[in-house]
C-alpha positions as CSV (number, residue, x, y, z in Angstrom):
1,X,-55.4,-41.2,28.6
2,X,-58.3,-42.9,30.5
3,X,-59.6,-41.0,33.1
4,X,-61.4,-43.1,36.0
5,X,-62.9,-42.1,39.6
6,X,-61.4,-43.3,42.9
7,X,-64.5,-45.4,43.5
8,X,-64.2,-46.9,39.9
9,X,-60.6,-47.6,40.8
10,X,-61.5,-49.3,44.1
11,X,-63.9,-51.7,42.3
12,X,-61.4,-52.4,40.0
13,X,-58.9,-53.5,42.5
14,X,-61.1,-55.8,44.6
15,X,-62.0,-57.4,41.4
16,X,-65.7,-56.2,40.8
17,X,-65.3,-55.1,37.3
18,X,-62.1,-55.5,34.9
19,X,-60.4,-52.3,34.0
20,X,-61.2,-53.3,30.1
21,X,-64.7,-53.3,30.6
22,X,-64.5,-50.0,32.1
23,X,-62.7,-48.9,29.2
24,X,-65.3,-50.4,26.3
25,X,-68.0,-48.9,28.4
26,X,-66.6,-45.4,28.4
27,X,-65.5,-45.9,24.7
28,X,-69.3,-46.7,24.1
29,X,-70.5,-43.3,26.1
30,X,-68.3,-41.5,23.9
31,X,-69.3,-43.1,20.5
32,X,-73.0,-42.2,21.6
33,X,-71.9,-38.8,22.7
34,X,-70.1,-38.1,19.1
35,X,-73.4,-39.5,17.4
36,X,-76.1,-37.3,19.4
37,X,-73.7,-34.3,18.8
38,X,-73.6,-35.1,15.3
39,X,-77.4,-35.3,14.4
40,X,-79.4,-32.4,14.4
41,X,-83.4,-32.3,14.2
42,X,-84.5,-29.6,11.7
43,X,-88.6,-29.3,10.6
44,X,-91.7,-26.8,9.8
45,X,-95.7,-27.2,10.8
46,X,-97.4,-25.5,7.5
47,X,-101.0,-24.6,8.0
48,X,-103.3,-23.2,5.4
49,X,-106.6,-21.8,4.2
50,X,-107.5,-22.3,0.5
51,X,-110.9,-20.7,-1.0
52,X,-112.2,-22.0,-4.5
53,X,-114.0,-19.7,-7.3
54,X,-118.0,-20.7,-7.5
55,X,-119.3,-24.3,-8.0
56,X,-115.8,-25.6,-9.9
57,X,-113.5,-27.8,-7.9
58,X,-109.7,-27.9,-9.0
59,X,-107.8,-30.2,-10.4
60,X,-105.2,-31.8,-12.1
61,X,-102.2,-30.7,-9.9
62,X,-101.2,-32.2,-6.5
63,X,-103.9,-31.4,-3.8
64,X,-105.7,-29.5,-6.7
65,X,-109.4,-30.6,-4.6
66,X,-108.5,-31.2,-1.1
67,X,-109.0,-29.0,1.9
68,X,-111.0,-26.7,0.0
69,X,-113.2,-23.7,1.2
70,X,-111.4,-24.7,5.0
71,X,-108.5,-24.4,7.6
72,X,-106.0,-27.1,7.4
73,X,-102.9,-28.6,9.0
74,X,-101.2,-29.5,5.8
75,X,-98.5,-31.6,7.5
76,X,-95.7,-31.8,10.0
77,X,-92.1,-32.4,9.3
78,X,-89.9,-33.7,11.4
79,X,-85.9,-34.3,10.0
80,X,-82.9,-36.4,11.4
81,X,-80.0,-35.7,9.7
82,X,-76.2,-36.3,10.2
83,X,-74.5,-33.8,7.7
84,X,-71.8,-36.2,5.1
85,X,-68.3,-35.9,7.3
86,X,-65.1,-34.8,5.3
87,X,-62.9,-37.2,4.4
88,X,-62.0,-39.8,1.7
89,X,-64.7,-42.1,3.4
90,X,-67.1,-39.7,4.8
91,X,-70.8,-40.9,6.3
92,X,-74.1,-39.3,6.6
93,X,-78.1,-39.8,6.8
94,X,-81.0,-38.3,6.3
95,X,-84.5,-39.6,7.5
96,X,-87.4,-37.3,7.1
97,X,-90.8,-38.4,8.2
98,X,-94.4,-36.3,7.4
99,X,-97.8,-36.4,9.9
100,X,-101.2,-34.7,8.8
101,X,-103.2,-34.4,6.0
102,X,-100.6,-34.2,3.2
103,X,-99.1,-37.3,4.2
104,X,-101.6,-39.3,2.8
105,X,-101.0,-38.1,-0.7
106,X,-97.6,-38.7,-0.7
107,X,-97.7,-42.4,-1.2
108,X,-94.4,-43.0,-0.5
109,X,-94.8,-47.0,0.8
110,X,-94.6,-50.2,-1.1
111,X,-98.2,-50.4,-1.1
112,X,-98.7,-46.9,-2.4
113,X,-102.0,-47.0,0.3
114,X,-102.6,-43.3,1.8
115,X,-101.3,-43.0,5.4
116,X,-101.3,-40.2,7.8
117,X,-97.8,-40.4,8.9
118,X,-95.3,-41.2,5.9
119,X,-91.6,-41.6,5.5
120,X,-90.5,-38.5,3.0
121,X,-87.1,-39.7,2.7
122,X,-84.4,-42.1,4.4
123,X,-81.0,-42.6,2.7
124,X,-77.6,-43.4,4.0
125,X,-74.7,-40.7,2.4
126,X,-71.5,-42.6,1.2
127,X,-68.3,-41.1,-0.2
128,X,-65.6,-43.1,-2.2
129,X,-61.9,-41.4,-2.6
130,X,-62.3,-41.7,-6.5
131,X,-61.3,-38.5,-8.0
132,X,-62.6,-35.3,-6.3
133,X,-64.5,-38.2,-4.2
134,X,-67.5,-40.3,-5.0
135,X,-70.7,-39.8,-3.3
136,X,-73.1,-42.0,-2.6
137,X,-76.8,-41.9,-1.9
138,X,-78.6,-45.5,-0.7
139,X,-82.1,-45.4,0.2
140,X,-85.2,-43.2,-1.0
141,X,-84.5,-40.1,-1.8
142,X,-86.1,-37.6,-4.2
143,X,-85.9,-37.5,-8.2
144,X,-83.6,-35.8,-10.3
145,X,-86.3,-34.6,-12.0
146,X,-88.7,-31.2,-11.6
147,X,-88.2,-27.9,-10.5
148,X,-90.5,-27.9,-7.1
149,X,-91.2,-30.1,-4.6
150,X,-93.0,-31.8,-1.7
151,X,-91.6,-29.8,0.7
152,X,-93.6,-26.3,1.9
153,X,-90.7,-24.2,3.1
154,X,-88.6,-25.0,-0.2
155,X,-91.2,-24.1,-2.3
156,X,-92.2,-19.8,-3.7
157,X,-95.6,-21.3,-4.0
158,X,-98.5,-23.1,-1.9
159,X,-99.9,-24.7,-4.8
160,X,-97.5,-26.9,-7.1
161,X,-97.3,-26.8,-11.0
162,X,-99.6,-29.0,-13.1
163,X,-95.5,-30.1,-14.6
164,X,-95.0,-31.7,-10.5
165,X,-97.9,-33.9,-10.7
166,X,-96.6,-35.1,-14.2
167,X,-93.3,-36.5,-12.9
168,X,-91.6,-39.1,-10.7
169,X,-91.3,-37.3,-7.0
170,X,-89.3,-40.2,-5.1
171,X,-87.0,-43.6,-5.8
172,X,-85.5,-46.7,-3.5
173,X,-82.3,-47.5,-4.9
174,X,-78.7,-45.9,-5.2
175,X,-77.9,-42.5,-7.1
176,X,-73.9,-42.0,-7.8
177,X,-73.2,-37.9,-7.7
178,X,-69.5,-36.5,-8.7
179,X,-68.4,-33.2,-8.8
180,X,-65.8,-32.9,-11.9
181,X,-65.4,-29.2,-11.6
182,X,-66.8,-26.5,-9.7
183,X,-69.1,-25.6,-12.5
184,X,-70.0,-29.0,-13.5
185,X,-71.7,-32.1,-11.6
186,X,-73.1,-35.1,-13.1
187,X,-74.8,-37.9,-11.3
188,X,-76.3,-41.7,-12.3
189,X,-78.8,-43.9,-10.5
190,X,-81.1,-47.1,-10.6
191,X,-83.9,-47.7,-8.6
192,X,-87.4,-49.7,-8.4
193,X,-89.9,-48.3,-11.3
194,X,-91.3,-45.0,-9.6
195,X,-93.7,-43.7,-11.7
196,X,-95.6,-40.5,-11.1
197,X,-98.3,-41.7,-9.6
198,X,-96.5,-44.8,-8.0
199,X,-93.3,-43.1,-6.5
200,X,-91.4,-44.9,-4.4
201,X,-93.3,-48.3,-4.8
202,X,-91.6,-51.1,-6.5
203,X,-93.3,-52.6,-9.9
204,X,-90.6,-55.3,-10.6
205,X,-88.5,-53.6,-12.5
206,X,-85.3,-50.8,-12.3
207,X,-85.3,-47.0,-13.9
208,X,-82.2,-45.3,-15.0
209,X,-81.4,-42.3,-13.0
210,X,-79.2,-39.3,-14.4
211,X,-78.5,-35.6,-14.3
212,X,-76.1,-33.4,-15.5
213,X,-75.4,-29.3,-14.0
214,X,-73.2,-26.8,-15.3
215,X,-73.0,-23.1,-14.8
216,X,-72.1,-21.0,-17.6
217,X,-68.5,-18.9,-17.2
218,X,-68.5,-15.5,-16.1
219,X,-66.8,-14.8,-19.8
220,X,-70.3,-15.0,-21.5
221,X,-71.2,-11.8,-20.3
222,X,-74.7,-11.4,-19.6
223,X,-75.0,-15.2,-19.7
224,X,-72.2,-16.1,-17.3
225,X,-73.3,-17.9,-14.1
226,X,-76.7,-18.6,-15.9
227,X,-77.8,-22.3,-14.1
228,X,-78.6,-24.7,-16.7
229,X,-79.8,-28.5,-15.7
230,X,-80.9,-31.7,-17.2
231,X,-82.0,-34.5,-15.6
232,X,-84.5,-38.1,-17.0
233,X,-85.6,-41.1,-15.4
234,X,-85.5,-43.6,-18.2
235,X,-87.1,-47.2,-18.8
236,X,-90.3,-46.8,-15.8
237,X,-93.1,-49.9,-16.4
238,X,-96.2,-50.3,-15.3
239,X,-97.3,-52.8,-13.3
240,X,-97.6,-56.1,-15.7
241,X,-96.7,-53.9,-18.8
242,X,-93.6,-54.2,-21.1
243,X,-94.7,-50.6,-22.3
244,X,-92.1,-47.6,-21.2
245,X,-92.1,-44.0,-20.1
246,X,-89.3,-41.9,-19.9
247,X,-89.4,-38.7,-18.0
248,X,-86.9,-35.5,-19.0
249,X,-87.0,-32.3,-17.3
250,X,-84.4,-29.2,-18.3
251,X,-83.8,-26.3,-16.7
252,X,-81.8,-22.8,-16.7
253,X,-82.2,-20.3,-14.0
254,X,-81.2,-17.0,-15.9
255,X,-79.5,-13.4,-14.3
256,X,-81.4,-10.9,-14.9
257,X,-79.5,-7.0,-14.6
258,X,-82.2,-5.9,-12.1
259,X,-81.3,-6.1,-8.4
260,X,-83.4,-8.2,-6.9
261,X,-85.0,-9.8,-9.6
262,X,-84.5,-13.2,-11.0
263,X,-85.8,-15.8,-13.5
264,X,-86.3,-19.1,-14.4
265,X,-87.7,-21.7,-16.9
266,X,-88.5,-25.5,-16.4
267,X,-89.5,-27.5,-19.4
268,X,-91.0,-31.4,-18.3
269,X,-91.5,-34.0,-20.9
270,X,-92.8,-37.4,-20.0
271,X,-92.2,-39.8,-23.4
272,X,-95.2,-42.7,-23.2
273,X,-94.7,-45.9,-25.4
274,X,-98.1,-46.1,-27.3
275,X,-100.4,-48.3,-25.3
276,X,-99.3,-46.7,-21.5
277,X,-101.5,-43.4,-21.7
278,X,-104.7,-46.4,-23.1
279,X,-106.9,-43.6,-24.7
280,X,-104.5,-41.1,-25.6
281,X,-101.1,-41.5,-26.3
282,X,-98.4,-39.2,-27.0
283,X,-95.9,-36.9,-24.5
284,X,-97.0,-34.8,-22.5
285,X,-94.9,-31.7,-22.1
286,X,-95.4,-28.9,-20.1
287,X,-92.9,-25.3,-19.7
288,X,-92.7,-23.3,-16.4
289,X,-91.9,-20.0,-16.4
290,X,-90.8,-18.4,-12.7
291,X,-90.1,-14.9,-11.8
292,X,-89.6,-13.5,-8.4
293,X,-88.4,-9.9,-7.1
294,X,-87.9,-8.8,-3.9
295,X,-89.3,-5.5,-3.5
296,X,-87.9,-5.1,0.0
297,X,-85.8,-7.0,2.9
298,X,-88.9,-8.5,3.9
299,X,-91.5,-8.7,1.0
300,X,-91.0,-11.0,-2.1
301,X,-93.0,-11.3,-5.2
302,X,-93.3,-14.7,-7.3
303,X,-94.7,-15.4,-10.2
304,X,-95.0,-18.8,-12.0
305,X,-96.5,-19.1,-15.7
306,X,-97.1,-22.6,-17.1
307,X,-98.0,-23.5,-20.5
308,X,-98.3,-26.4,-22.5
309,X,-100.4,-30.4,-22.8
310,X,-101.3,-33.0,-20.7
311,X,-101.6,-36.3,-21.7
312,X,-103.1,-38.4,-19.0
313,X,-104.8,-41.1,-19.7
314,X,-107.7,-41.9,-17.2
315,X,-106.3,-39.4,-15.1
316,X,-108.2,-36.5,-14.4
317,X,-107.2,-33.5,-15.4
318,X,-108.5,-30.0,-15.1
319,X,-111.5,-32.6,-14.6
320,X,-111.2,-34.0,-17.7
321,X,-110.3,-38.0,-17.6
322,X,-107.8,-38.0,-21.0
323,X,-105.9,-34.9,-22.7
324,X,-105.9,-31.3,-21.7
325,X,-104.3,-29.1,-24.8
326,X,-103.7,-25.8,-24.3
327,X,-103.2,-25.4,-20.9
328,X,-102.5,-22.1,-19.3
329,X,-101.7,-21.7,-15.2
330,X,-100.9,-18.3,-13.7
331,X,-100.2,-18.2,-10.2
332,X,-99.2,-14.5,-8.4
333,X,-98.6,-15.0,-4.9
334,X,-96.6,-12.4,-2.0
335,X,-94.5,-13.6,0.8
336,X,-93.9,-11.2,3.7
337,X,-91.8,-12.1,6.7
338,X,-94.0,-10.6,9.4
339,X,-92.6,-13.2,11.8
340,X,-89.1,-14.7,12.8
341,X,-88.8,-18.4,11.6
342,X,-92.4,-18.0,9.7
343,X,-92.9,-17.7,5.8
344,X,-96.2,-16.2,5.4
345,X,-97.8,-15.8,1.9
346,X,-101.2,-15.1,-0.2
347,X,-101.5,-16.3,-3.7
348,X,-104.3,-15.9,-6.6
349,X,-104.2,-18.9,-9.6
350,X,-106.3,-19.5,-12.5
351,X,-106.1,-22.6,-14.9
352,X,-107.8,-23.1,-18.3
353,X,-107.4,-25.5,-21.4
354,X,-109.0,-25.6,-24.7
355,X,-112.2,-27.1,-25.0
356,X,-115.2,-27.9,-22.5
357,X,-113.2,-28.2,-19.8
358,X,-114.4,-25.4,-17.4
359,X,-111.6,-22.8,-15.6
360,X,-110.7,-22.8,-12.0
361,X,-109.6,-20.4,-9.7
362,X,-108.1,-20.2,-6.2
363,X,-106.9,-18.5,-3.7
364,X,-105.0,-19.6,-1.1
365,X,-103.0,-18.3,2.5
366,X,-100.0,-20.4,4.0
367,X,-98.5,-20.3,7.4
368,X,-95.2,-22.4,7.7
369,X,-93.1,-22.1,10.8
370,X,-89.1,-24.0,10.5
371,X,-87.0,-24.7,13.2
């Protein structure tokens, strides 16, 4: 029942205001109420200091040569998010936005010009009661595609892989997810041509979005409740070009018997049409290796070994504009939670391919604080 004051109900009664549009207003108060309840605000500030080995500048992975040799803010991320409600027609959003120096190489806008403050992600989540229920994503969201990403906090490592700067990281369009049992979820999508080094910009045409995920039974033994995942981005353009490139990335995330200890491999293949990569074409296909054991409750040791060829066209790599064969990444980095709320870590990498192109080393310290 409507509850109303005495001076509320005076008004009323000498006419001043109509009982209905007391009742719309309150209504309204409690919509809002419902709404600000229903949204939280979730983010991290990750700060860093990377040092590079001698006169040789990195490259070929994502911030590979910035910030060098110096303190940085990396970035600032701020999250508003409604969580999907239950129900046959459950709603939900998500809009993440990033300040600082890592913005700008995100390139997230329909320009793809750098900017200091960009917009990560903002999609609307839709269910449909078809089956187990339908969900929806609308918006720009992130790829089905790799096994890290932009994020700081969600990553083991400060630096990404070489495989992360080979793929898609965003799309604008609609991706269909459906859970058809609870070891097996497959999802479809289209979306403006996001390319690698395009992302969420919009080149005329659509990509095919897909994915599948299934966890093997416990009745395999050693294998059961091994993690294995596929997902491709099929039919991406250039700009003026009928030429193609498909991205496919597969993944299995392994038990291992050892308390504590656990495995994973990610294997990235981006499928050029001849004519896309101009001087060099052919796939480029790259295989992650990632182990991480955590010695104690509050120190964790990750390792990531990546193998395999690059080729990139005129894109540098390992400073080398065109293909990198043999290349070999190690990466060995510690994470120690000295502080509440703060993931703080050290990690050593070296690089190397075959030929003159010359090895690189770093080493690199990351604060991130998440509230």
């Amino acid at each position: 029942m409507m509850k109303m004051n005495k001076w509320t109900m005076a008004l009323a009664a000498a006419g001043v205001v109509s009982l209905s549009s007391v009742a719309q207003a309150q209504e309204a108060a409690a919509g809002a109420e419902a709404l600000a309840a229903s949204t939280t605000l979730s983010g991290y500030v990750s700060t860093s200091y990377t040092a590079q080995d001698g006169n040789v500048a990195p490259a070929g992975y994502w911030r590979s040569n910035e910030d060098n040799n110096q303190f940085s803010v990396d970035v600032v991320s701020l999250t508003l998010a409604s969580a999907q409600g239950a129900g046959e027609y459950g709603t939900g959003y998500t809009v993440q936005l990033w300040a600082g120096d890592a913005a700008g190489d995100i390139l997230t806008n329909e320009t793809g010009a750098a900017s200091t403050v960009e917009l990560m992600q903002a999609n609307i989540d839709l269910r449909l009661p078809v089956g187990n229920g339908l969900d929806l994503k609308v918006g720009q969201f992130g790829t089905v595609v790799g096994a890290e990403v932009y994020d700081y906090n969600s990553n083991a490592f400060v630096t990404r892989s070489f495989a992360f700067a080979a793929e898609p990281t965003h799309h604008t369009g609609l991706l269909a997810s459906y859970q058809v049992a609870d070891d097996l979820s497959v999802s479809v999508g289209i979306a403006n041509d996001a390319g690698a080094a395009t992302n969420a910009s919009n080149q005329g045409g659509k990509a095919l979005l897909a994915s599948v995920s299934y966890t093997l039974p416990d009745s395999l033994g050693q294998l059961g409740g091994a993690e294995l995942y596929y997902g491709t981005v099929q039919g991406v353009q250039a700009a003026g070009s009928d030429e193609e490139t498909d991205y496919h990335y597969f993944s299995a995330a392994i038990p291992l018997p050892i308390e504590g200890l656990s495995y994973s491999v990610a294997w990235d293949v981006v499928d050029a049409d001849a004519g896309v990569n101009a001087a060099n074409d052919g796939n480029t296909n790259l295989v992650g290796h990632y182990l991480s054991y955590a010695i104690n409750d509050k120190l964790t040791a990750n390792v990531r070994y990546e193998t395999g060829n690059i080729n990139a066209g005129d894109t540098q790599v390992l400073g080398f504009a065109g293909n990198a064969d043999g290349v070999e990444s190690l990466t060995i980095g510690l994470d120690y939670a000295l502080w509440e709320n703060v993931t703080s870590r050290i990690e050593w990498r070296e690089d190397s391919a075959d030929g003159s192109i010359a090895d690189q080393e770093v080493l690199a310290i990351n604060l991130v604080y998440s509230f």
